[in-house]
N, C-alpha and C positions, 0 to 999 in steps of 0.2 A: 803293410798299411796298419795305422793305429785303429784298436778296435773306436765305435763307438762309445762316445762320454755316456750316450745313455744306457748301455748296460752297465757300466759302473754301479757301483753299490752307493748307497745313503753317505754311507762316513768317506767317501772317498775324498781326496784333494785334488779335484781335475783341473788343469788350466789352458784357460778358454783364449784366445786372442781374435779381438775385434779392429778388424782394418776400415779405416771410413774414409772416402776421398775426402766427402766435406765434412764439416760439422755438427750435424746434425742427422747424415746418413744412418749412421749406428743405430739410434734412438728411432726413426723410421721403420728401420728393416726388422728390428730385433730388440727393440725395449721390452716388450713383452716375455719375449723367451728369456731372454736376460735376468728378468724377474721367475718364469721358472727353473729354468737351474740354479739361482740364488736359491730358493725353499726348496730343492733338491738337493742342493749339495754346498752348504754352509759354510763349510771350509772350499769353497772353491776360489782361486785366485784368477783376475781377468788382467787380461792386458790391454787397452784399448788405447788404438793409434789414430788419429786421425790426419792426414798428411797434406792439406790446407786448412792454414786456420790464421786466420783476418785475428786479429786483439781481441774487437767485440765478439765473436762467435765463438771463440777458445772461452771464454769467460761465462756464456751463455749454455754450451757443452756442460764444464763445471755444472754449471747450474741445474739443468736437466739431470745427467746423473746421480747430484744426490739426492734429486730428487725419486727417481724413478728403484733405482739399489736401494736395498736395505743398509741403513745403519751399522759400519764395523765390517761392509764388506772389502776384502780387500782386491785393492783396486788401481793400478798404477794408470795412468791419463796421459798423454803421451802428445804433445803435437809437434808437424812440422809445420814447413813454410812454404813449402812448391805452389806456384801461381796456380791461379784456378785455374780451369777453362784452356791452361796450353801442357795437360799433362804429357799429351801423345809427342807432343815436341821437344820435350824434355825426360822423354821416358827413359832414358840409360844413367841418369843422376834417380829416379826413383825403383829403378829394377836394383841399384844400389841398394836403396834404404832400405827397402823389404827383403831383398839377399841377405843384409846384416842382422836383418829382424829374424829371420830363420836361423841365421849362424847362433844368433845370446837367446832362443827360445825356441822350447820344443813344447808346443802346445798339445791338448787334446783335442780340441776342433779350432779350427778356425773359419771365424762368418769373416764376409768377403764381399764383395759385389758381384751380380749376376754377370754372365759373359756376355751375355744378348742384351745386354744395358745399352740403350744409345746416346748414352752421355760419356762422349767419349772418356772423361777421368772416369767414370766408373768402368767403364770396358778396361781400360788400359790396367787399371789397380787390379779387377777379375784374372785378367789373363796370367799378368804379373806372380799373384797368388797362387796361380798352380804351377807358375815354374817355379818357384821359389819353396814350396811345400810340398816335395813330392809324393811323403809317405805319411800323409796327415786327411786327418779327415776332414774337407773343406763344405761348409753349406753357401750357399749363394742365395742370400735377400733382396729382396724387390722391394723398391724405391719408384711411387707411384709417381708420373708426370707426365706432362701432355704429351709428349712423346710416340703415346701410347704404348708401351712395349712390354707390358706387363704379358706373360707365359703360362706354362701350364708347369706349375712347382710338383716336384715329385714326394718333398720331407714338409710334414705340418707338426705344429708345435698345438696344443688347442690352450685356450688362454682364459682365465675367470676373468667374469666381468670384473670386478673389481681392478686386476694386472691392467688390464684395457684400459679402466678409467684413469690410471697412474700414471700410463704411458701417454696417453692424449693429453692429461693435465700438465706430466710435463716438459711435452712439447710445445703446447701453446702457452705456456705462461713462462719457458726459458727463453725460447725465440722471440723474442722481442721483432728482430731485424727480421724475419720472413713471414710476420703477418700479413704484409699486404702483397703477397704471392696471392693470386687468386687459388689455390688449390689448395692453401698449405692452411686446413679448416678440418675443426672436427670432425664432420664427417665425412671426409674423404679419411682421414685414418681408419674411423669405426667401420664405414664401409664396406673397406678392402676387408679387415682380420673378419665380418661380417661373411664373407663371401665364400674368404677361405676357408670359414668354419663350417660353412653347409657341405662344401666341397669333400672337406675330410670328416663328416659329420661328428663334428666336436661336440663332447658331452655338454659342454659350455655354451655351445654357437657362435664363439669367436673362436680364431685361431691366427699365428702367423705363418709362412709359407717360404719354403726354401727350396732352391735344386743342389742336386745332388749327385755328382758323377758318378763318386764309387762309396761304399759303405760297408762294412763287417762289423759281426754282430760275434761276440763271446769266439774266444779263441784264435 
């Protein structure tokens, strides 16, 4: 198993890989921490995939990211085209894509979606991900909705206010198309990192929240 990115050193070059079913996942789960391992680890290179993506939302992603990354980070953006909403039905053309995505990348973490997700594309992309990464160290982000299925995360990232305010900015102001989601509101983001941060009593009082199957630390 690769060790943790976080014991990496400052100057290191770790590379991160972000798998989103939709959109806009990535930026939910993990814009915050995204922005701390950016001012940790400067040279770090991400790969972020998102595996449905509509015209307008691929464009809205763009938008968000450069928003939320620092300037010069490097960043390759990735989308595909699997219909929304019918991934479990088509899951042997996407156990594919993410098979191929392990064969051209050997990342240092990969965020993923939670397994207990009950939206089925993000279940199906979770599971996916740890067949496909077996000696990698995977976190699993929560993706708030009515659903209810949000858990008890085991890895928290703690996050300055400022990271927080970057990432709600820009979510609401790339997503155009998921304003009038009743949920999809400032504070239901602030909230959540809110909650998480008591949780893991973050020096900050926000935080974001991941699980975590297996994890090693130096050596």
């Amino acid at each position: 198993m690769i060790p943790s990115l976080f014991a990496l050193p400052s100057d290191a070059q770790p590379r991160v890989l972000m798998l989103g079913a939709h959109c806009d996942d990535v930026e939910i789960g993990c814009a915050g921490t995204l922005q701390v391992l950016a001012t940790r680890f400067p040279a770090m290179s991400i790969r972020w995939i998102v595996l449905s993506s509509p015209a307008q939302r691929a464009s809205e992603t763009k938008n968000a990211a450069a928003q939320i990354l620092p300037t010069g980070t490097d960043l390759q953006l990735e989308f595909r085209a699997f219909k929304e909403s019918y991934f479990p039905y088509i899951g042997a053309e996407i156990k594919d894509c993410i098979e191929a995505i392990a064969k051209d990348f050997r990342p240092d973490v990969v965020f993923t979606h939670h397994t207990q997700d009950r939206h089925q594309d993000h279940r199906l992309v979770a599971e996916l991900t740890h067949n496909a990464f077996r000696d990698h160290v995977i976190l699993e982000y929560e993706v708030v909705k009515y659903d209810g299925d949000l858990g008890s995360p085991n890895v928290f990232v703690p996050v300055s206010r400022e990271q927080l305010e970057t990432k709600v900015r820009g979510l609401m102001s790339a997503y155009e198309s998921q304003r009038t989601k009743f949920w999809f509101t400032e504070d239901t983001f602030t909230s959540l990192m809110r909650l998480r941060g008591v949780e893991s009593r973050s020096p900050t009082g926000f935080a974001e929240a991941f699980h975590c199957r297996k994890l090693r630390f130096f050596g």
